[in-house]
N, C-alpha and C positions, 0 to 999 in steps of 0.2 A: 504494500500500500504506500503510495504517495504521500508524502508533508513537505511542508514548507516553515519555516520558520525566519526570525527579524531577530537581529541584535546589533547593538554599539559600542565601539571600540571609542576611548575618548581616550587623547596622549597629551602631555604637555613637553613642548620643544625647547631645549634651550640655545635655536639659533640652527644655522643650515646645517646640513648632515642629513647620514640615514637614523632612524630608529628601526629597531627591530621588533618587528610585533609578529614571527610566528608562532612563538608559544603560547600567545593569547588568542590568537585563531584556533591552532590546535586545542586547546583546554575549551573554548566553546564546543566543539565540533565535539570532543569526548565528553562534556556535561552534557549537550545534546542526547547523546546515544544513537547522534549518526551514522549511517553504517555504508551509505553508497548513493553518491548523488554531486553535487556541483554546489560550491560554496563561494559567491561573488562577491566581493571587495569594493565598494563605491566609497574613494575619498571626498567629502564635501566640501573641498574649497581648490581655490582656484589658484594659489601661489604653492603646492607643495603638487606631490607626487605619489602615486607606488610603484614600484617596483619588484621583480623578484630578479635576487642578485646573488653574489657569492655570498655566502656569510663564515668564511673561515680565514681570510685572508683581509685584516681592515685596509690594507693597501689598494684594495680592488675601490673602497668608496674615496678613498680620498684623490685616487686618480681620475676617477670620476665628476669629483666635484671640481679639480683642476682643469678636467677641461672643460666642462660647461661655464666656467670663468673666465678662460680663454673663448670660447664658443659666446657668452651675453655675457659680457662683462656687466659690472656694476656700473651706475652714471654713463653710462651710454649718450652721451649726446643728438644722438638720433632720435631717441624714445619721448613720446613725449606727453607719457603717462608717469609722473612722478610722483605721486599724491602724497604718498607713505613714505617716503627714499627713494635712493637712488639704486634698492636694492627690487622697489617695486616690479616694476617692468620688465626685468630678466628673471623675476621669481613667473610671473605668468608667462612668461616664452617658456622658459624651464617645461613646465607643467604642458603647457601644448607640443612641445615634443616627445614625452613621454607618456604618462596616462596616468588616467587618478580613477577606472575600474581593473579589476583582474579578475578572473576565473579558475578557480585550481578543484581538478578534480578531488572528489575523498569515495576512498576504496579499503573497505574495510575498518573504518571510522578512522584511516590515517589521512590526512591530507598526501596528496602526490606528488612532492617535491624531492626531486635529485640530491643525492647526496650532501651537496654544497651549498643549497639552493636557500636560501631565507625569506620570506617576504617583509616588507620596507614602508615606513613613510618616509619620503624624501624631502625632508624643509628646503625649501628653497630662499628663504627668507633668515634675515641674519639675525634677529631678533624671534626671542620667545612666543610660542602661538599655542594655542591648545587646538586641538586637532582631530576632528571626529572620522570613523570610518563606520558606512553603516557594512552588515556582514548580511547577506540572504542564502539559505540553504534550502536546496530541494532536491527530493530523494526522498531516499527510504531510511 
């Protein structure tokens, strides 16, 4: 038989980087007593990101972050949406190049993630933000 279910992931950022929230996905999905279905990730805001990325090597984010710095620098002279900083406008590029849903199967109430693999909020924003993810599961 089919369910579906709703829950909120809420984080507090202290400034850009990744956060690591698969063990808070996994711990719903095992309090759930999910067992086989599709569990989607919807970030609700428009300056940060998710991603699923390495999570055993912290070299992999901070290369990451370097080149998207390189890629939208901050105070961009071209942008000229600054409202908040000058960190405003390459926080919302950020985000439109990469994606604020995901999709990860779960099979046998584990989530399906490779070895390495972790899922991510990515602050885009240099300054602290608290940061909601809503979580949908549907399956069995």
């Amino acid at each position: 038989m089919s369910r579906q279910a709703f829950h909120e992931l809420q984080l507090t950022t202290s400034g850009r980087g990744g956060y690591e929230i698969t063990r808070a996905v996994a711990d719903w999905i095992g309090t759930g007593g999910f067992q086989n279905g599709l569990v989607t990730l919807q970030l609700r805001h428009t300056s940060a990101s998710l991603l699923i990325q390495e999570n055993a090597d912290p070299d992999v984010r901070t290369d990451l972050e370097n080149f998207f710095q390189r890629l939208v620098p901050d105070g961009d002279r071209r942008f000229r949406h600054h409202c908040e900083g000058p960190d405003d406008m390459p926080a919302h590029i950020r985000t439109a190049l990469t994606a604020v849903t995901l999709g990860v199967p779960v099979q046998q109430g584990r989530l399906t993630l490779g070895t390495w693999q972790g899922i991510y909020v990515w602050e885009h924003r240099s300054a602290p933000h608290v940061r909601k993810v809503s979580l949908h599961f549907i399956g069995e």
